[in-house]
N, C-alpha and C positions, 0 to 999 in steps of 0.2 A: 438507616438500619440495613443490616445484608440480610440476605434472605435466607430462612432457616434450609432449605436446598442446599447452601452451599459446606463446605467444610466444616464441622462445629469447630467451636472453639475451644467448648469443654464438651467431652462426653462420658455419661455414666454406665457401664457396662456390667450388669448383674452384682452392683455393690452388695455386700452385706456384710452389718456387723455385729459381731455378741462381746458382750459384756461378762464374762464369767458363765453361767446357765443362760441370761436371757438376751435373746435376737433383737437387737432394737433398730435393726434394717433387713428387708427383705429382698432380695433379689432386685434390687432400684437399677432400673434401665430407663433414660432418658439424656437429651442431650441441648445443648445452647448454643446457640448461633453467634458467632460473630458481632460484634455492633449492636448487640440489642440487651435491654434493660428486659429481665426475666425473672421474675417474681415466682417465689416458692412458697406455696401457702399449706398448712394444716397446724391442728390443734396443738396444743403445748403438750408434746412425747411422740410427735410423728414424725421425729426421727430430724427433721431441718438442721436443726445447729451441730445434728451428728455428721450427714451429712457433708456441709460445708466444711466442719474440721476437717475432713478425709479428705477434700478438697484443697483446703490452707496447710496439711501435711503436721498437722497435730494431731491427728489418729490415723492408723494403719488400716485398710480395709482387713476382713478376718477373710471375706471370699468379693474375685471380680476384681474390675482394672477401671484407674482412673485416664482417660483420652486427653492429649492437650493437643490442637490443630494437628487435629488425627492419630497421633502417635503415642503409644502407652508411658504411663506415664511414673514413677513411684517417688515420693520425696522421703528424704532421710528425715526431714525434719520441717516446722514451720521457715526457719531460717532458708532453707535448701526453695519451698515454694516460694518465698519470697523474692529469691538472686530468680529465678524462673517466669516472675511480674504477677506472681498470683496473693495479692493481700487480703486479709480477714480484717473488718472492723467488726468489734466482738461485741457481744450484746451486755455483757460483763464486763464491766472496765479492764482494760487489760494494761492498767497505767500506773506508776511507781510511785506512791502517795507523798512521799518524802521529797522526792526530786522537784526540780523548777520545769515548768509545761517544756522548754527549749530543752531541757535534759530530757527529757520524754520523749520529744520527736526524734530528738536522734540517738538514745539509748540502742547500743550494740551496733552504731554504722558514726561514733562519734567523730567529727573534724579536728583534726591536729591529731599531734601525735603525743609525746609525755604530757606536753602543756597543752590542752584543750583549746581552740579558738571559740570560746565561750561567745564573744561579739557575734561572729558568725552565725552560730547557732541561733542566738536569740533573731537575729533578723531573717535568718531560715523560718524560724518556728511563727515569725509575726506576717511573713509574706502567705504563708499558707494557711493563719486565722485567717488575715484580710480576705482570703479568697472565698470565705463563709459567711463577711461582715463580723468579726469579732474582732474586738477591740483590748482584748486582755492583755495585758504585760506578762511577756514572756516570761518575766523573772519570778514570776508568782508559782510558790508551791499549791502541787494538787491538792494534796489533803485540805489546803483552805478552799478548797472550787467547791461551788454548789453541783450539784448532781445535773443540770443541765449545764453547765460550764463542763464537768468534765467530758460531758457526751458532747459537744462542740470538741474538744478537745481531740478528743477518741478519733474523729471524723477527721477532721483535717491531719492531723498526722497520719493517716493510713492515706489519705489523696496527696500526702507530699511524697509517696514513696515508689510514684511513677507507674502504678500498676499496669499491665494489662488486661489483667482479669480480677475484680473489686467486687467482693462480699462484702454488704453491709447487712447485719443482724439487728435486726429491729434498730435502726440510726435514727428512727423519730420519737421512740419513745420520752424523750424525756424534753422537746424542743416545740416552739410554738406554732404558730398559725407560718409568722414573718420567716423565723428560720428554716421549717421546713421547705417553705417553697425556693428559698436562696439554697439549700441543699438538692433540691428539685433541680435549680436552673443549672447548678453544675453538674451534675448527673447528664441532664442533658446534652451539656458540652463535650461533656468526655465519651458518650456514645457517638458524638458526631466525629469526634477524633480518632474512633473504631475501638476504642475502650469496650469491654464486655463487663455487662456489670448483674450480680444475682443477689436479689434484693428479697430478705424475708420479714414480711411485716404482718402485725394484727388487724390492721390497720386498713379495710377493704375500700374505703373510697380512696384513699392514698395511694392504693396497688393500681385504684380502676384510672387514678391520673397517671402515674407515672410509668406502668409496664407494658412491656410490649407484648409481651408473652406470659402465661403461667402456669406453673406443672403445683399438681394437688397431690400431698403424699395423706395417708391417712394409717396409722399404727405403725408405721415404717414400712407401709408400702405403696410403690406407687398407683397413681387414680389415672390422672388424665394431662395431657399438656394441650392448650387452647389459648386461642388468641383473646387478649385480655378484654378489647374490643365487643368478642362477642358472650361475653360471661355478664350478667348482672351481678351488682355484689350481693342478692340473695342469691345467685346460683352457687359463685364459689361457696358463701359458709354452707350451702345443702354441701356441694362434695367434700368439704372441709371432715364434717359430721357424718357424712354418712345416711343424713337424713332431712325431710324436709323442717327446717328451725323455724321453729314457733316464735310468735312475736319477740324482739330484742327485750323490749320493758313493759314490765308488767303495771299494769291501772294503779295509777297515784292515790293515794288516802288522803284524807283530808287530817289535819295539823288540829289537836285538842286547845283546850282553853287553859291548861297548866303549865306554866313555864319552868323549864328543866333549866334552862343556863341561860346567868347574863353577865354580862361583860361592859364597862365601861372603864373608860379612859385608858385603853390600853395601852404603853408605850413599845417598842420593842429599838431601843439606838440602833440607827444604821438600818429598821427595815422597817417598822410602820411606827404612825403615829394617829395617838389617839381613837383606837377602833375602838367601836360598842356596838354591840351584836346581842341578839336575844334568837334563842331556842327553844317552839314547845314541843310537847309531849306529842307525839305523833308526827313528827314535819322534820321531812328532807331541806335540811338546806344546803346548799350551794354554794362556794366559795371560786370565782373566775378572776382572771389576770393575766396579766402576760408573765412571763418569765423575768424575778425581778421585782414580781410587785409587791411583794414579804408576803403573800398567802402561806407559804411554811412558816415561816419564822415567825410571823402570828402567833402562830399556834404552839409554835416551840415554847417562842416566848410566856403562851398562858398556863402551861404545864410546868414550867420552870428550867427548861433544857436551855434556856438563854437569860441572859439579864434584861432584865424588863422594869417597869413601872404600871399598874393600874390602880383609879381609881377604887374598884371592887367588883368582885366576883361572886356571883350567888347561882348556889344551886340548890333548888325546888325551894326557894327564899331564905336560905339561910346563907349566910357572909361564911364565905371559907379564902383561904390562902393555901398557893401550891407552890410547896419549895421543891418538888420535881415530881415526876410521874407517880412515884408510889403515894404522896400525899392526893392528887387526883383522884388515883384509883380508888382509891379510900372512901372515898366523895361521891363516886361512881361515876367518873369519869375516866374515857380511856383514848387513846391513841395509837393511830395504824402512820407508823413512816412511813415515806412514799420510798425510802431505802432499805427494801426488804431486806439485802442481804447481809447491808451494813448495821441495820438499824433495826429491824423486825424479825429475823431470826438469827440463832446463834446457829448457822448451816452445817457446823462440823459434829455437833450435835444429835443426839437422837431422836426420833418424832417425839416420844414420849416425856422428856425433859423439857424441850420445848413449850410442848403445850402449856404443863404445868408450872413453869419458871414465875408467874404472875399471882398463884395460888399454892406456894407450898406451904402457908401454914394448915390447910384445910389437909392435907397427905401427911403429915409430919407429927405426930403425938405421942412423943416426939419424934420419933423412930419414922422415916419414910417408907409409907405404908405403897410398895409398890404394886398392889393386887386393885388397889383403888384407882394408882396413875393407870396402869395396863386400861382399866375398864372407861375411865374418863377417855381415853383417847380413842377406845373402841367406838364409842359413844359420837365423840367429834369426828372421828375417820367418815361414821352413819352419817350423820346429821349432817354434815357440809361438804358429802361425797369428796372426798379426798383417796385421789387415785395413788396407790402405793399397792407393790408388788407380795410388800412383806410392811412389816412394824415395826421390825426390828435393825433400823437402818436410817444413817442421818440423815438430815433435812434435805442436806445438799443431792441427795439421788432423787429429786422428786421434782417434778416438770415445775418452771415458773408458773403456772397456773394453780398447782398444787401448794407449790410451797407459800405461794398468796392464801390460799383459803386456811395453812394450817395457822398464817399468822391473825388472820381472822377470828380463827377457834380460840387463839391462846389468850387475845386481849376479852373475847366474849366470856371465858372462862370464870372472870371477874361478876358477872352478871350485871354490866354497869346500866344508868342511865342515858347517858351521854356517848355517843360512839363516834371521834373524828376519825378519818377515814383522808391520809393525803394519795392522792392518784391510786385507788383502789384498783384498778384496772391493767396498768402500768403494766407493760410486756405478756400480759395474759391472754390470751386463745377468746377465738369469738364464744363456743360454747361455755369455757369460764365465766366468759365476761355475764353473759346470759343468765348464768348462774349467781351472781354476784349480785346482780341487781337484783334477780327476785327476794335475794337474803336482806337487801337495804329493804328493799319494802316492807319484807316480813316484820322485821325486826321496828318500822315504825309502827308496823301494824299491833304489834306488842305494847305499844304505849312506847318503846325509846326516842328518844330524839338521834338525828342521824347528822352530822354536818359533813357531807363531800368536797372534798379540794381538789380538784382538775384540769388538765390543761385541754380533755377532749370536750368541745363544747357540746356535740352531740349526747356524750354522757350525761353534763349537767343540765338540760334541757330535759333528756330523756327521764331521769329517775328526780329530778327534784322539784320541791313545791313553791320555791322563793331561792332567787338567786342574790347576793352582796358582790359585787364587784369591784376590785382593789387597785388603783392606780398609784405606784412610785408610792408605796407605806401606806395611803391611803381608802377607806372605802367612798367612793364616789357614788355609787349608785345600788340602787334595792330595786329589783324587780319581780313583780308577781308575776299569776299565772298567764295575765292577761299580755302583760310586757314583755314576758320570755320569749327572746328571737336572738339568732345568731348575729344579726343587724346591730343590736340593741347593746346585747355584751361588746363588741366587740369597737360601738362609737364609746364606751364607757373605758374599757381596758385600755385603749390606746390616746385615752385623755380628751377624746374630741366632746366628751358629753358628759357632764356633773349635777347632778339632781342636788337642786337648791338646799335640800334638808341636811346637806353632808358635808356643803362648805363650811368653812373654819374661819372664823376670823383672822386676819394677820395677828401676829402680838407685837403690841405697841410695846417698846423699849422710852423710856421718860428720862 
């Protein structure tokens, strides 16, 4: 790593930018060395992914100048930072759903000229998975990739594009224990190759392995830049906040004697087989796996969002069938996507539609009674602190942490029993996150059943009471309070360990 002494590589000089009336950067002065992995940390609206755009040349600063190996800098456009070696991996898929992964990596720098060298491409596009360990066929459309496939995706086609200067915007949110750290090792590579790379993640023991450096913005202004070294990761979330943060997870409840959901013989083709699961009334459970192991698709599966088979499904003892969400909901059962944007809000949307899209016949008599939506949302904005400027303005303006809580409010809107929850936490701010768990707890504490899907293990450790762990379709292993260890999920997730009660017989063919 060069030493911050010498010439930056990037420098930020009195940035600032407004949005129509509101300043969402404040005079940001700081700058990044050379060769070193430099981590930008604050809450979701502290300005980072603004920022970095100004940076990647997808926004314009409104006041101040961006430095590149000392000399000022202005791009016409993202195109323009890119011929320049400055790449943004987006936090938002920034990929063409329709197209094949190899049309992706090289949409707008394609080989050949009328007649595309299509071959080429695909072996471009599979030398630069390889170099993440993925194994995908280049010729597979996005729109069929799982949401960690397209963030593998996302990630290697911006490291094929030669950078010299590589923003990655939360790049681990959606990848495992194994991938992450093969994303780790190349990182590492490329700073030793003099690659400058500014890395913004929620994610504070992962900032405390892999940065060298880290600058703390907070409300879009900046805090402090320190050596990562000597920061504990409760120091950065205090600068993160602004203040000293109170325990991550609050005191676990104990799990009632009524059982809200059970689940047997669940099938889901192509992602699990045969789960059976039980939920009571009060109790966190846990759903762990690698990436892969059908834990969504479970769940899609039991909602009716995929084709499935179960032997039966009961909730608080009565036999019910789900031929898609709204038969659930009905049941009072609900579900949070771990694809908020795709999947858990409609972002173009107003807050207020939103919320209520799950309950309009309760506003509707028949005539939509919008004096009722206005005050339901007033209510949900209270109740689950959702940070918005105004009310009157779509989803899509409101920080990933917000836009998580409002899809929270819209499924609670329901008043269900049953609350799945997939990667609740998912690109969300430490103080969110903070927030987020006390709301799972509350809400058992209410008597609901909570079931969490997660790929952070610390998460499910921290907020649940009993953990199911899923290997290749499979559940392998149940553990309690006693059992709960990072050790324990992770010899189960990765197949090295099967609790007797959850093997399966082979099936004898005669």
């Amino acid at each position: 790593m060069t030493t911050p002494e010498a010439v930056p590589a990037v420098a930020f000089q009195g940035i600032s930018k407004t949005f129509g009336s509101v300043e969402v950067l404040h005079d940001v002065t700081f700058a990044v060395a050379p060769g070193e992995i430099h981590a930008l940390l604050g809450e979701n609206g502290a300005g980072k992914s603004t920022l970095m755009k100004i940076l990647g040349g997808y926004l314009a600063p409104t006041r101040g100048e961006v430095r590149l190996a000392g000399k000022p800098i202005h791009f016409r456009d993202s195109r323009d930072a890119e011929a320049r070696g400055i790449v943004l991996i987006h936090q938002e898929f920034n990929l063409a759903e329709d197209l094949s992964i190899a049309q992706n990596f090289f949409l707008g720098r394609e080989l050949g000229g009328l007649l595309l060298h299509e071959a080429a491409m695909r072996r471009g596009a599979q030398e630069a998975l390889a170099r993440l360990g993925v194994t995908l066929d280049p010729r597979l459309r996005v729109r069929d990739l799982t949401v960690p496939q397209k963030q593998l995706v996302e990630i290697a086609g911006a490291l094929s594009r030669q950078a010299s200067v590589l923003i990655l915007d939360e790049p681990t949110a959606a990848l495992t224990l194994q991938e992450t750290g093969r994303l780790f090792e190349l990182m590492r590579r490329l700073r030793a190759q003099g690659v400058t790379l500014l890395y913004i993640s929620h994610k504070l023991d992962e900032v405390k392995a892999i940065a060298d450096r880290v600058t703390v913005l907070r409300d879009g202004r900046y805090v402090t830049t320190a050596s990562a070294g000597d920061l504990t990761q409760q120091q950065m979330a205090n600068l993160m906040v602004g203040r000293e943060l109170e325990a991550m997870f609050p005191p676990k409840g104990q799990a009632g004697a009524e059982e809200l959901l059970r689940v047997e013989g669940l099938d889901v083709p192509g992602w699990a087989q045969d789960v059976s699961l039980t939920l009571q009334r009060g109790e966190v459970l846990g759903l762990a796996g690698l990436v892969g192991s059908g834990r969504t698709e479970t769940f899609e599966g039991l909602l009716g969002l995929r084709p499935h088979h179960v032997r039966g499904v009961w909730v608080k003892g009565v036999p019910v069938q789900f031929r898609g969400p709204g038969d659930a909901a009905r049941a009072g059962v609900v579900y949070l996507s771990e694809d908020r944007k795709g999947k858990g809000l409609h972002v173009d949307l107003h807050l207020r539609p939103n919320l209520t899209l799950m309950t309009l016949q309760r506003y509707a008599r028949p005539l939509l009674d919008l004096h009722a939506e206005e005050q339901a949302l007033r209510r949900a904005v209270s109740n689950y602190n959702i940070r918005a400027g105004r009310l009157d303005v779509p989803a899509s303006t409101l920080s990933g942490g917000n836009q998580q809580k409002l899809a929270l409010a819209k499924i609670l809107e329901v008043n269900p029993d049953v609350i799945i929850l997939d990667e609740p936490t998912r690109g969300v701010d430490v103080g969110a996150k903070r927030e987020i768990y006390h709301l799972i707890q509350q809400l058992a504490a209410q008597g609901k059943g909570v079931i969490v899907i997660s790929s952070e293990l610390p998460e499910l450790l921290g907020v649940c009471q009993r953990l199911l762990v899923m290997h290749r379709g499979r559940v392998v292993g149940e553990l309690d309070a006693g059992r709960m260890s990072e050790h324990e999920v992770i010899g189960y997730a990765t197949g090295l360990q099967v609790d007797d009660p959850f093997r399966r017989t082979p099936d004898v063919h005669t």
